[in-house]
C-alpha positions as CSV (number, residue, x, y, z in Angstrom):
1,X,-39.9,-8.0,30.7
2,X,-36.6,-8.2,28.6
3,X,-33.6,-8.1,30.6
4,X,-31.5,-6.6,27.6
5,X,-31.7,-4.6,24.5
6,X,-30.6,-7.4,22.0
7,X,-29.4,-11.1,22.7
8,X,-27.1,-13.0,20.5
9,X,-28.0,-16.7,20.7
10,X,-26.7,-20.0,20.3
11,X,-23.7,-18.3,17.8
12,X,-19.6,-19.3,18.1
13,X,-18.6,-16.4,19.2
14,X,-14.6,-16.3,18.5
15,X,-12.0,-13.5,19.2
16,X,-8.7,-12.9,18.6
17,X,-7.9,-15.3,22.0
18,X,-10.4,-17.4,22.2
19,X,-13.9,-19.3,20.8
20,X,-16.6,-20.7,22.7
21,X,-20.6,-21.2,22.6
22,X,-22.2,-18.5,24.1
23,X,-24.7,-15.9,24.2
24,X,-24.5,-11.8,23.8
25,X,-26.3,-9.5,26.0
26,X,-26.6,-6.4,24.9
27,X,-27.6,-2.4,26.3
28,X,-27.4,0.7,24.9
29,X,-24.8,-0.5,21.9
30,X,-22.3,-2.4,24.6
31,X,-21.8,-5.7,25.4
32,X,-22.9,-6.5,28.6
33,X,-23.1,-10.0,29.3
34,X,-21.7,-13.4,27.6
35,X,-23.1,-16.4,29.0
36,X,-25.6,-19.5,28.5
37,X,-29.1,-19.2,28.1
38,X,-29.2,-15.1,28.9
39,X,-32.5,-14.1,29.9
40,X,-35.0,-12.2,27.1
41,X,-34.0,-9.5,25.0
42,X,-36.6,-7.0,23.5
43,X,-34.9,-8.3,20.4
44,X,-33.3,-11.6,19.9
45,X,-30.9,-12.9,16.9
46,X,-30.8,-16.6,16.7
47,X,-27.1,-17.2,15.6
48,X,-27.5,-20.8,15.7
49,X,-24.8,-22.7,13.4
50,X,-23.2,-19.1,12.2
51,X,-19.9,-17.4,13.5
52,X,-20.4,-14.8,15.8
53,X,-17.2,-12.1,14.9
54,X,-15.9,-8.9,16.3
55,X,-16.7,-6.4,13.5
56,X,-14.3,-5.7,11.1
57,X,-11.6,-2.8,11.5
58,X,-10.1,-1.8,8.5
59,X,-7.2,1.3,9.3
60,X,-6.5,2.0,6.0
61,X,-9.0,3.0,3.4
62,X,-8.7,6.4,1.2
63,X,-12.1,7.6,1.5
64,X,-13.5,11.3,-0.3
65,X,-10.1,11.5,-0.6
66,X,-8.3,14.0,-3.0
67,X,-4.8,12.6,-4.5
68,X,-2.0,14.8,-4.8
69,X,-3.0,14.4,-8.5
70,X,-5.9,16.4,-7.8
71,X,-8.0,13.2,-8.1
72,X,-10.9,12.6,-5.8
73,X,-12.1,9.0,-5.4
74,X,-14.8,7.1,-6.5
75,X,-16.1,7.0,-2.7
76,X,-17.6,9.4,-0.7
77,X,-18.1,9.0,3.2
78,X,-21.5,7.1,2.4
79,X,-21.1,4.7,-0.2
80,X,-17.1,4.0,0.8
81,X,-19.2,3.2,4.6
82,X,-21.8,1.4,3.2
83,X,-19.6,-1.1,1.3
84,X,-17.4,-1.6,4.2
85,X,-20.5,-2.5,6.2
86,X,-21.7,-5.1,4.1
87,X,-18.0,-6.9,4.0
88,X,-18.3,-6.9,8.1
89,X,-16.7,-4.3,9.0
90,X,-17.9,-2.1,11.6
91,X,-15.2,0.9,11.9
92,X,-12.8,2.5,9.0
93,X,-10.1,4.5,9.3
94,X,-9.7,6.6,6.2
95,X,-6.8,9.7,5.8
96,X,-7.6,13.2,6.4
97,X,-4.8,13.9,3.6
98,X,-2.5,17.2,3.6
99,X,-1.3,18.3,0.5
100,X,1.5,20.9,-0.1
101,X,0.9,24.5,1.3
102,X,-2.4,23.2,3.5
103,X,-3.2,23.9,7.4
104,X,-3.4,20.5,8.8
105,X,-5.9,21.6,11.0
106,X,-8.2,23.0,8.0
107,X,-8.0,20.0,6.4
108,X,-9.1,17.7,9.5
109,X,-12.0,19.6,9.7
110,X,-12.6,19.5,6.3
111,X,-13.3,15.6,6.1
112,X,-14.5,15.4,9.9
113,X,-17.6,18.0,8.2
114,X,-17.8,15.1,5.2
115,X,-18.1,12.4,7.3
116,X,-20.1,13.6,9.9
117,X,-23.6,13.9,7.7
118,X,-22.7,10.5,5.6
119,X,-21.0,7.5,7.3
120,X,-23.0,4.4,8.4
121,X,-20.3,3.1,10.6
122,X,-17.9,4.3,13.4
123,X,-15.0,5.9,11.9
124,X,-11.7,7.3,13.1
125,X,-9.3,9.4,11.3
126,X,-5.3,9.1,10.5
127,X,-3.6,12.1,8.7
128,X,-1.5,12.1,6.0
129,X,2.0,14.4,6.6
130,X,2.8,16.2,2.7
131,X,4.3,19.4,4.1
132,X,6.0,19.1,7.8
133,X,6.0,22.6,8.0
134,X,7.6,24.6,11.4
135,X,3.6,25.2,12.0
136,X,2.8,22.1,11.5
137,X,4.9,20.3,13.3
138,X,5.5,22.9,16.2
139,X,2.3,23.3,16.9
140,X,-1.0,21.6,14.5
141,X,0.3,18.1,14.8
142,X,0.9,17.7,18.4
143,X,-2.7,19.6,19.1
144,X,-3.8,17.2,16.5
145,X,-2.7,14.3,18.7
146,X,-4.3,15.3,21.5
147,X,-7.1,15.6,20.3
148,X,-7.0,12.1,18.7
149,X,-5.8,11.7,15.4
150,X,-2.7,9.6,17.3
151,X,-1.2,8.1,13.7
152,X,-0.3,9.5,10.8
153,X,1.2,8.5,7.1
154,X,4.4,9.9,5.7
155,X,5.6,9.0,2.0
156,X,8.8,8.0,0.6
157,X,7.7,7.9,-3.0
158,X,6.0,10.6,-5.3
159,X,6.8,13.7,-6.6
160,X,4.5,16.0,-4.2
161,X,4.2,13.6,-1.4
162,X,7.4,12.1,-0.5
163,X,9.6,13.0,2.7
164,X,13.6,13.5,2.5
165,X,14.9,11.9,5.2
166,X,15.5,14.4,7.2
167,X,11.7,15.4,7.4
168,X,11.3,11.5,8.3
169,X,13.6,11.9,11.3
170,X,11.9,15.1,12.7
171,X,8.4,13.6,12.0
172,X,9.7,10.5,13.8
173,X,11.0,12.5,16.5
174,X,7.7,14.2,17.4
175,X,5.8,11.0,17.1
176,X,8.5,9.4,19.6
177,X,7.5,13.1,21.8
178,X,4.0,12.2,21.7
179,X,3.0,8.8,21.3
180,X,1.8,8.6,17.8
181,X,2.0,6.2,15.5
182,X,3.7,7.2,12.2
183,X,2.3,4.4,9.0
184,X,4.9,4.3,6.3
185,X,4.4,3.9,2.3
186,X,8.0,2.5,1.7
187,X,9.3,2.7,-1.7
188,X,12.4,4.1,-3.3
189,X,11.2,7.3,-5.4
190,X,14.3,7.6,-7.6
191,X,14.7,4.0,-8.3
192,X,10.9,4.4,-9.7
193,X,11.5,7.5,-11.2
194,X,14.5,6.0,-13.1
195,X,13.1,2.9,-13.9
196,X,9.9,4.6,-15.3
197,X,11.8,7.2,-17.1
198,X,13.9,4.5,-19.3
199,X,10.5,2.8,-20.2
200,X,8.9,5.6,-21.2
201,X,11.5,6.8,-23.6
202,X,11.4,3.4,-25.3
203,X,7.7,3.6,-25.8
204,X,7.3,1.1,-22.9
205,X,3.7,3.2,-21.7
206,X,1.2,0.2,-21.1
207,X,-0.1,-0.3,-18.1
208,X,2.2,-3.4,-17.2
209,X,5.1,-1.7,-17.2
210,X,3.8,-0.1,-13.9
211,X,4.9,-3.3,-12.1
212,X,8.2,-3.0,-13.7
213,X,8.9,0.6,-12.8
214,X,7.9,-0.6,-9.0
215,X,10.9,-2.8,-8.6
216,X,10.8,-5.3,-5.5
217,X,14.0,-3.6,-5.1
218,X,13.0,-0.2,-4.8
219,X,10.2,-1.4,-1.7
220,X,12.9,-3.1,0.6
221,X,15.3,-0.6,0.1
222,X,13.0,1.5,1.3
223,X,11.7,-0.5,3.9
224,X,15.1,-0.8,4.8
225,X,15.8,2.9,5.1
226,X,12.2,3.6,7.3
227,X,13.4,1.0,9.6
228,X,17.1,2.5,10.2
229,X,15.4,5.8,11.0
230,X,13.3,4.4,13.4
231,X,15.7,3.0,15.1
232,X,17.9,5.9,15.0
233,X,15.3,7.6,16.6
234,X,13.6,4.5,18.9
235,X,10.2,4.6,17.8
236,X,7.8,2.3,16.3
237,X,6.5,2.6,12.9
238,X,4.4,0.5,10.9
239,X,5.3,-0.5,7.0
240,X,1.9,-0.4,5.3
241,X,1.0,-2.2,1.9
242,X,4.2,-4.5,2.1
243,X,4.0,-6.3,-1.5
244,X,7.3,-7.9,-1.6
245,X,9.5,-10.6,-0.1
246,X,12.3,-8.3,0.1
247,X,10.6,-6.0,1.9
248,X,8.8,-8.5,4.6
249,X,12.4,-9.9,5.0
250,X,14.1,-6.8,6.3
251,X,10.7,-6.5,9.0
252,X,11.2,-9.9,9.8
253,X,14.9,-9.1,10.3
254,X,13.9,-6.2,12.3
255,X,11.5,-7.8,14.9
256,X,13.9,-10.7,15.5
257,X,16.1,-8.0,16.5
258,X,13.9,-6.4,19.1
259,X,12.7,-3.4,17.3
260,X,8.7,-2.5,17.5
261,X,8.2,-3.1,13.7
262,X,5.0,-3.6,12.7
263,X,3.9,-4.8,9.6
264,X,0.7,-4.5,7.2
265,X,-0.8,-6.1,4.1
266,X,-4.0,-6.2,1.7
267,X,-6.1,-8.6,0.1
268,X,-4.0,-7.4,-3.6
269,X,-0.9,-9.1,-2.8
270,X,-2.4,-12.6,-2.1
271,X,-5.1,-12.8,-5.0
272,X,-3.6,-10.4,-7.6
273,X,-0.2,-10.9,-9.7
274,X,1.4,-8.4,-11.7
275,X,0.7,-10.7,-14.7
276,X,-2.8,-9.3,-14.2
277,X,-1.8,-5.6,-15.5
278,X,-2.6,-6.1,-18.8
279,X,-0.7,-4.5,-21.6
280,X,-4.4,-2.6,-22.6
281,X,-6.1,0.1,-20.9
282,X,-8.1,-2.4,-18.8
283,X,-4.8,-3.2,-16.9
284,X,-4.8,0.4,-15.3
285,X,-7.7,-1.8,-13.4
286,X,-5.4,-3.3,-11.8
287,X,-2.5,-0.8,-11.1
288,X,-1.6,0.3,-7.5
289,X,1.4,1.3,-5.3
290,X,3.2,-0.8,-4.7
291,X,1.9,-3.1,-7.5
292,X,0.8,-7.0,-7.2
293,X,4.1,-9.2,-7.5
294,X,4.5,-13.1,-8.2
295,X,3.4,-16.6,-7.0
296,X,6.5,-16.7,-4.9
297,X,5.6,-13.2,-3.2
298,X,2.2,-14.5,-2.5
299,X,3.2,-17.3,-0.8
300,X,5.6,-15.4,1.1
301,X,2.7,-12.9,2.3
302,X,0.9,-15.5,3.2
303,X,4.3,-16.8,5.7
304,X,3.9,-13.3,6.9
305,X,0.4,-13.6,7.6
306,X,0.7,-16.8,9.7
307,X,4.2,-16.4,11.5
308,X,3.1,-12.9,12.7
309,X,5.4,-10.7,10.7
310,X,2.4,-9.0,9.9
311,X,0.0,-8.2,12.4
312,X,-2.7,-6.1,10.4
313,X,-4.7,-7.2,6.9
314,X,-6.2,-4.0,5.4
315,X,-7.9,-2.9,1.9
316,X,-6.0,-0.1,1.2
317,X,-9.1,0.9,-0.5
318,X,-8.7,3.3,-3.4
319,X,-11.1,3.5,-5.9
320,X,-11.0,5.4,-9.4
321,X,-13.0,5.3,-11.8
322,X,-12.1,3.3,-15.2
323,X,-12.7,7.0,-16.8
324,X,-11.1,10.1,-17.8
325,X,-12.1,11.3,-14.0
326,X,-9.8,8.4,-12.5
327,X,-7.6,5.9,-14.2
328,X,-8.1,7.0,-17.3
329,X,-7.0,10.7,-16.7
330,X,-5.8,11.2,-20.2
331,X,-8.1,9.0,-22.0
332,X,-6.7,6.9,-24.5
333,X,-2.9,8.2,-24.2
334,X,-3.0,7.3,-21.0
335,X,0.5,5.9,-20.0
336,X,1.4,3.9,-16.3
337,X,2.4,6.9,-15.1
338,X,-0.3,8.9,-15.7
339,X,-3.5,6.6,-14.5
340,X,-4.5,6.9,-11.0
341,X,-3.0,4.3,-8.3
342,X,-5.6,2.1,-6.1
343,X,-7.6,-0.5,-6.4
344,X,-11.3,-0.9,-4.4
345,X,-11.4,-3.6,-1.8
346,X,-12.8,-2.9,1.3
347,X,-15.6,-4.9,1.0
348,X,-14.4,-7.8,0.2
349,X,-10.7,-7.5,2.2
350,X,-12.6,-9.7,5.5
351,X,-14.4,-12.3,3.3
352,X,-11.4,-13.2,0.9
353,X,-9.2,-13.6,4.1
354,X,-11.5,-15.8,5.2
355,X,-12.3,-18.2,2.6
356,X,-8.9,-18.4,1.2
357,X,-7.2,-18.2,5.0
358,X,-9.7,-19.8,7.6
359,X,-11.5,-21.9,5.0
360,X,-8.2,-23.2,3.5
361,X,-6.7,-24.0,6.7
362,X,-4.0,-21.0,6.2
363,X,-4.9,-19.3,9.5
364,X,-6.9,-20.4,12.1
365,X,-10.2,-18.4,13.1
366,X,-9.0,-16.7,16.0
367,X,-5.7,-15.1,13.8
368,X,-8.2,-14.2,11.3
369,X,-10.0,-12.2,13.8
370,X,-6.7,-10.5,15.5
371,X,-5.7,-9.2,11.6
372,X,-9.0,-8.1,10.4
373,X,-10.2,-6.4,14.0
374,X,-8.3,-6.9,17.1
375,X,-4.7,-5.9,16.1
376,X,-6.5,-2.8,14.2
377,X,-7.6,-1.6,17.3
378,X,-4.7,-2.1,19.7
379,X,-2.3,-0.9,17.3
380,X,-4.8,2.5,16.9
381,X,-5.9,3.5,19.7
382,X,-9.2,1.7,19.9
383,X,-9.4,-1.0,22.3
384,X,-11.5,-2.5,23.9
385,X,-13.6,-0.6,22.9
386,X,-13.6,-1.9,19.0
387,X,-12.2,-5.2,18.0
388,X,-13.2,-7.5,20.6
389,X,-16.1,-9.3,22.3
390,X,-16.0,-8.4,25.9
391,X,-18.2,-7.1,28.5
392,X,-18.1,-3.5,28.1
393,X,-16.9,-3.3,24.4
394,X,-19.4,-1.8,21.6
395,X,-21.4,-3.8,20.3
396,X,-19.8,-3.8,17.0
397,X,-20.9,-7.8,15.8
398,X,-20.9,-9.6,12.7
399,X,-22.6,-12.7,12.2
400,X,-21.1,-15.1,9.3
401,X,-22.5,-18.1,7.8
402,X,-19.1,-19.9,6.7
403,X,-20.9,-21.8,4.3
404,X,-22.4,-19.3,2.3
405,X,-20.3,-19.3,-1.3
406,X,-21.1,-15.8,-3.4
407,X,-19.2,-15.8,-7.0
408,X,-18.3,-11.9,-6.8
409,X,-19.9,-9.4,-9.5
410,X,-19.1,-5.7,-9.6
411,X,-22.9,-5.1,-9.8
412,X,-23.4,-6.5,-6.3
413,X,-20.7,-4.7,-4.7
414,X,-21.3,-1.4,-2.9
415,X,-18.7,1.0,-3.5
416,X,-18.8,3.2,-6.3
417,X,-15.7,2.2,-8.8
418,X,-17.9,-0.1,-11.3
419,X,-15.7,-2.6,-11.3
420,X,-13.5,-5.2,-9.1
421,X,-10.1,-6.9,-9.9
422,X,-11.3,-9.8,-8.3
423,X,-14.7,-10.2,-10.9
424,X,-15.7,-13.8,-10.6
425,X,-13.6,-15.3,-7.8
426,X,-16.0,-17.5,-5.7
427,X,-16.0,-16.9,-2.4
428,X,-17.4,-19.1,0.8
429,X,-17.9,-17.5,4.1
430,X,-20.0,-14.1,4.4
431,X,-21.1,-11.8,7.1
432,X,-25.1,-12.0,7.4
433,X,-25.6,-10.0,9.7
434,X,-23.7,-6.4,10.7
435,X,-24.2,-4.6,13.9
436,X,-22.2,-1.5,14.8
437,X,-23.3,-0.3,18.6
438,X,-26.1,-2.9,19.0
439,X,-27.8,-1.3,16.0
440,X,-28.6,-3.7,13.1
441,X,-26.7,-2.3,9.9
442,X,-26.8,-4.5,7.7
443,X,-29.3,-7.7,7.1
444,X,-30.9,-10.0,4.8
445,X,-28.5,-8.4,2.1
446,X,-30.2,-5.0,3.3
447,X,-28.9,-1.3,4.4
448,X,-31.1,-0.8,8.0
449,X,-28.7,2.0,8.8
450,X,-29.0,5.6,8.3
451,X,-26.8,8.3,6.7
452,X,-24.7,10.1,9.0
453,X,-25.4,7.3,12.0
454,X,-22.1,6.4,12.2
455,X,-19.9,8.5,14.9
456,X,-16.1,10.0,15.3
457,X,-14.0,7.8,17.3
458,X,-10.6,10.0,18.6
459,X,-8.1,7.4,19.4
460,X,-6.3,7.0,22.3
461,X,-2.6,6.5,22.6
462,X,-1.3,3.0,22.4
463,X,1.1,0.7,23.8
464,X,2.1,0.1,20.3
465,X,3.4,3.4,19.6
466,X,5.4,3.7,23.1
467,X,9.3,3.2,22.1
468,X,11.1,0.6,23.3
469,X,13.4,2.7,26.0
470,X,16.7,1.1,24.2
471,X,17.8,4.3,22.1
472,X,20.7,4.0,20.0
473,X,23.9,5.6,21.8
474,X,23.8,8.2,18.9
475,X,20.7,9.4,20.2
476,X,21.1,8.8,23.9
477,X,24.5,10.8,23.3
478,X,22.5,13.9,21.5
479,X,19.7,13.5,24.2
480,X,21.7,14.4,26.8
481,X,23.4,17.5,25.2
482,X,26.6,15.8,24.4
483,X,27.0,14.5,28.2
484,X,29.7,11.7,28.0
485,X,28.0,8.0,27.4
486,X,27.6,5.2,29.9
């Protein structure tokens, strides 16, 4: 008689602290035991010579998502799930995305309803702030966070996202209030705006003069800015998409200093270089926010990447069409300002880590598994239940043959852009074999999972998000109603 559900054998099972020979016992989609020789399962995987790795997290993936633009992405729910699955990953966290003159509320249940009948895998939510409203932030947001949407995304760039600062400081000041986590796009909309405007007017409209619009600059000055308000107001925040050395430099700085700075990148700012926006329409391929750099930023992503400056590695997945319904919105006069920003990604975001990371010796295994799971869901509001292998933990597994090279094709990808930036790069190290709950999702280069299988994961409040206690004396000062300072 089988003593568990589904055994794991004979794999390397690594985690963010740790790797060791064991074997997986698991019931009813958790992890129940890790040992030697585990007794029968009523199915057994025999992970013999293969990496056994905590699925894949990836927190930031735009997902039936509507721009400001008024352009929807290439993905819905399903195919956006489906393509994360078969890169080993087991939970996303797309945006449930306000826009201007919106209920926040309305609009979480308007991509909770989309999700709920097409995802594979386990998915959370973050929300995107456009329009901080006295509703919104009196009384939607803090409801919102209670009942688990504990991190949102505010903008310093684009005309109908961006934030002044003083919206910044009072969305700061209810996440500090609450316990959220507030995710920052950091770039400096004027700089871009002025920059753009004086290319344009020389004729300057190909798609590589996107790059050039989206100075380094303009991304640590902002970065710069985000992290003085934080600080003004003692919270943490974390600087997502972070492109440039000028930008990692000032979170560096700031995490030297003490502050709870926390720091994100994506597979477009090691692999890509803004010599790859091409001066044709096929550039706008390659066009996203901020944009790919140089060699020397590259290298300096990848310091960030091993001396812990950044502690997340996500896709920042946002596919458009190459088409008049995405980056091609005004067909052939289609300038750098027009085409849609975002590249696809999040299926290959884990496996390009790892064969350009782990399998050039960049990062060891076990950091590789802390920036593509276990940091993901600490930083969120998800662990243990997600991003580790421990006893009690879902059994959210993939199972990688390290060896296994795949030259990468559009065609074989599962997302729904019809193309990749990364078209012929060889690869070597794949997932197998994806689990999500003990339920096989993907195998033998098969979908086994259903539509709408995957379920809604509210996320706690976490440590990450809880202010340091040190508040500037500015803040202390107004805190306690202008009582003299100590």
């Amino acid at each position: 008689m089988a003593e568990y559900d589904l055994v794991i054998r004979n794999g390397t099972v690594a985690t963010a602290a740790d790797t060791a020979q064991c074997d997986i016992g698991v019931e009813n989609g958790v992890i129940v035991a890790l040992g030697q020789k585990l007794g029968a399962g009523a199915r057994d995987i025999d992970a013999a010579g293969k990496l056994v790795l905590p699925g894949a997290i990836d927190s930031h993936c735009h997902i039936e998502q509507r721009s400001s633009a008024g352009v929807m992405t290439a993905d819905d729910f399903y195919s956006g799930t489906v393509s994360a699955a078969f890169g080993g990953t087991t939970t996303v966290i797309p945006f449930a995305a306000q826009h201007r003159g919106q209920s926040l509320r309305a609009i979480v249940e308007q991509y909770r309803a989309a999700a709920a009948t097409k995802a594979v895998i386990d998915y959370a939510m973050h929300l995107i702030i456009a329009d901080p409203t006295e509703q919104v932030l009196g009384q939607e947001l803090p409801a919102l966070i209670r009942d688990g949407y504990t991190s949102f995304k505010v903008y310093m760039t684009y005309d109908l996202l961006r934030l002044n600062d003083r919206q910044m400081l009072d969305i700061l000041a209810l996440a500090r209030r609450e316990g959220a986590m507030v995710m920052v796009h950091a770039e400096n909309h004027d700089m871009i705006q002025w920059l753009a405007d004086r290319l344009l007017q020389r004729g300057m409209t190909q798609p590589r003069y996107h790059a050039v619009a989206h100075a380094r600059i303009a991304e640590g000055e902002a970065t710069n800015r985000a992290v003085a308000l934080a600080e003004l107001i003692d919270v943490p925040i974390l600087i997502v998409h972070v492109s440039a050395g000028e930008a990692i430099e000032v979170i560096r700085d700031a995490q030297t200093k003490g502050l709870k700075i926390y720091g994100e990148t994506c597979p477009q700012y090691l692999f890509l270089t803004a010599d790859d926006i091409g001066m044709d329409l096929a550039g706008t391929k390659f066009c996203c926010s901020p944009p790919p750099r140089d060699e020397a930023a590259q290298e300096a992503v990848w310091r960030g990447l091993q001396n812990g400056t950044f502690q997340v590695f996500s896709s920042d997945h946002a596919p458009y069409r190459f088409d008049e319904t995405g980056k091609l919105l005004k067909g052939d006069k289609t300038t750098f300002k027009d085409t849609a920003n975002g590249v696809p990604g999040i299926e290959l975001r884990a496996p390009l880590l790892f064969s350009e990371g782990v399998g050039q010796g960049r990062i060891d295994l076990n950091r590789f598994v802390a920036l593509t799971a276990t940091n993901h869901a600490k930083i969120y509001g998800l662990y243990p239940q997600k991003g580790t292998i421990a006893v009690g933990s879902d059994a959210d597994i993939a199972i990688w043959d390290a060896q296994h090279e795949v030259t990468v094709r559009a065609k074989d990808l599962h997302d729904n852009a019809g193309y990749t930036p990364y078209e012929g790069r060889r690869i070597k190290g794949w997932p197998m074999t994806v689990l999500s709950r003990g339920r096989v999702v993907v195998e033998d280069g098969r979908l086994v999972a259903e539509r709408g299988s995957g379920r809604f994961l509210p996320c706690a409040l976490s440590d990450a998000a809880r202010p340091r206690g040190r508040p500037t004396p500015e803040l202390a000062f107004a805190a306690a109603g202008g009582a003299p300072l100590t």
